[in-house]
C-alpha positions in Angstrom: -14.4 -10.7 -12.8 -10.8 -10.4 -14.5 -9.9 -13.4 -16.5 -6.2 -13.3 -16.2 -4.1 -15.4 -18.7 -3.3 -19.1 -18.1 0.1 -19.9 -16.6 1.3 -21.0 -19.7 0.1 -17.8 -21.5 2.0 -16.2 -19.0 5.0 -17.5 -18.9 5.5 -17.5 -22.5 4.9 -14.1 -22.6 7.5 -12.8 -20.2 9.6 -14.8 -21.8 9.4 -13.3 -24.9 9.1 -10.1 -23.3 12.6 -10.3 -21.3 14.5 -13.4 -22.6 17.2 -12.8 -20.6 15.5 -13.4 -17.4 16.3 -17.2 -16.4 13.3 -19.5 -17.6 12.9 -21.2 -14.4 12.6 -17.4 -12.7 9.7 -16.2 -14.9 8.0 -19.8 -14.0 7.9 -18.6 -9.8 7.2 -15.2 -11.0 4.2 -15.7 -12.6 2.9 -18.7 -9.7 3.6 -16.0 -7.3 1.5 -13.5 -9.5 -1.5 -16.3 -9.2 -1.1 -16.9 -5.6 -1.0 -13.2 -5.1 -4.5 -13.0 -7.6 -5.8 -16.0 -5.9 -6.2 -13.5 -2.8 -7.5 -10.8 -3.8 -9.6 -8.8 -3.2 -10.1 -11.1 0.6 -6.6 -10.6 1.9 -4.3 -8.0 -0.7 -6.6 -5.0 -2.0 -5.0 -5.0 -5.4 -4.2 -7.4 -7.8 -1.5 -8.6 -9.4 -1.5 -7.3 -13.5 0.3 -9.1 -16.6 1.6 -5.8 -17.1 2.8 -5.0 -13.6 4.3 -8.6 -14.1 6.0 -7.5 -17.4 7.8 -4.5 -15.2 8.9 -7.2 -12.9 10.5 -9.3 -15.3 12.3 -6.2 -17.3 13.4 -4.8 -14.4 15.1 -8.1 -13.2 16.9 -7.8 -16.7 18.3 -4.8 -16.3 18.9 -5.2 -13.0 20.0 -8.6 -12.2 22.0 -8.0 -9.2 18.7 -6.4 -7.5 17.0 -8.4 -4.9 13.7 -9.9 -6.6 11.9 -8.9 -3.4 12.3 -5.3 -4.0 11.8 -5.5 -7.3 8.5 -6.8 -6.7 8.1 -4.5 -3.9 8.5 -1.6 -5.5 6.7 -2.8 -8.8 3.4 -4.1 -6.5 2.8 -2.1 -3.8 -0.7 -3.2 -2.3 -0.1 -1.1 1.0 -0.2 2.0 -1.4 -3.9 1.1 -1.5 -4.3 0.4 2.4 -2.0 0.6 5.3 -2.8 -2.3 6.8 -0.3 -5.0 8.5 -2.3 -7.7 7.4 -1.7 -6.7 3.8 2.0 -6.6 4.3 1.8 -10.0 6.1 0.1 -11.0 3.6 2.1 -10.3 0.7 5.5 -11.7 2.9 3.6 -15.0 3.4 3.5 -15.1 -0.6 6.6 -14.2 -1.3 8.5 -16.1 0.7 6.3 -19.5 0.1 7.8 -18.9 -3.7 11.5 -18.6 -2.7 12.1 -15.0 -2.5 14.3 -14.0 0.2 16.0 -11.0 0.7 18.6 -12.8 -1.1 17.0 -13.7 -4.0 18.4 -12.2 -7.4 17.8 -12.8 -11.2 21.4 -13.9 -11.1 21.4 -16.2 -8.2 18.3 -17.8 -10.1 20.7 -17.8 -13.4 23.4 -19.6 -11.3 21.2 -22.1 -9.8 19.9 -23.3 -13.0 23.4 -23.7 -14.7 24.6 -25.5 -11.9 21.1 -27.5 -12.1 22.0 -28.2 -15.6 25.5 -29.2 -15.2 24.5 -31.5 -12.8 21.8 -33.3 -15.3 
């Protein structure tokens, strides 16, 4: 049994590891990274690692224009492992429960939380 890092752990950790990427994004990324553990191995093959997470996160800032989907995607690609629908409906289902659409980029998260802040 893996024993993956608490939330907090986590969190703090891509933060330090891309501080550019918008707090409130790392947060979703790494709750999306436990809902994805929290199925495996029953519904997605492979798990989700801290370091595949830490690609994630540098990739979105480098890249902040990029849809967060794809980057994750690309980054974590459990249908490498098995072609199976299921796996790809399953991975959608989690995605999408944590707010990333198609649309979905590191700076649309950026915006969001200034305008969130200005509005405090």
């Amino acid at each position: 049994e893996v024993r993956w890092l608490p939330v907090a752990e986590e969190v703090a950790l891509l933060q330090q590891f891309a501080p550019g990427v918008p707090p409130a994004l790392v947060e979703r990324l790494v709750w999306m990274g436990a809902s994805i553990r929290s199925q495996y191995p029953h519904s997605i093959p492979v798990p989700l690692s801290t370091r595949t997470m830490m690609h994630i996160v540098n990739h979105c800032a480098k890249f902040p224009s990029d849809s967060i989907r794809d980057i994750i995607e690309t980054s974590f690609n459990p249908c490498a492992a098995i072609d199976d629908t299921s796996v790809r409906e399953a991975l959608d289902k989690v995605l999408t429960a944590n707010g990333f659409d198609e649309e979905a980029t590191t700076e649309s998260f950026a915006e969001s939380a200034a305008a969130s802040s200005r509005g405090r």
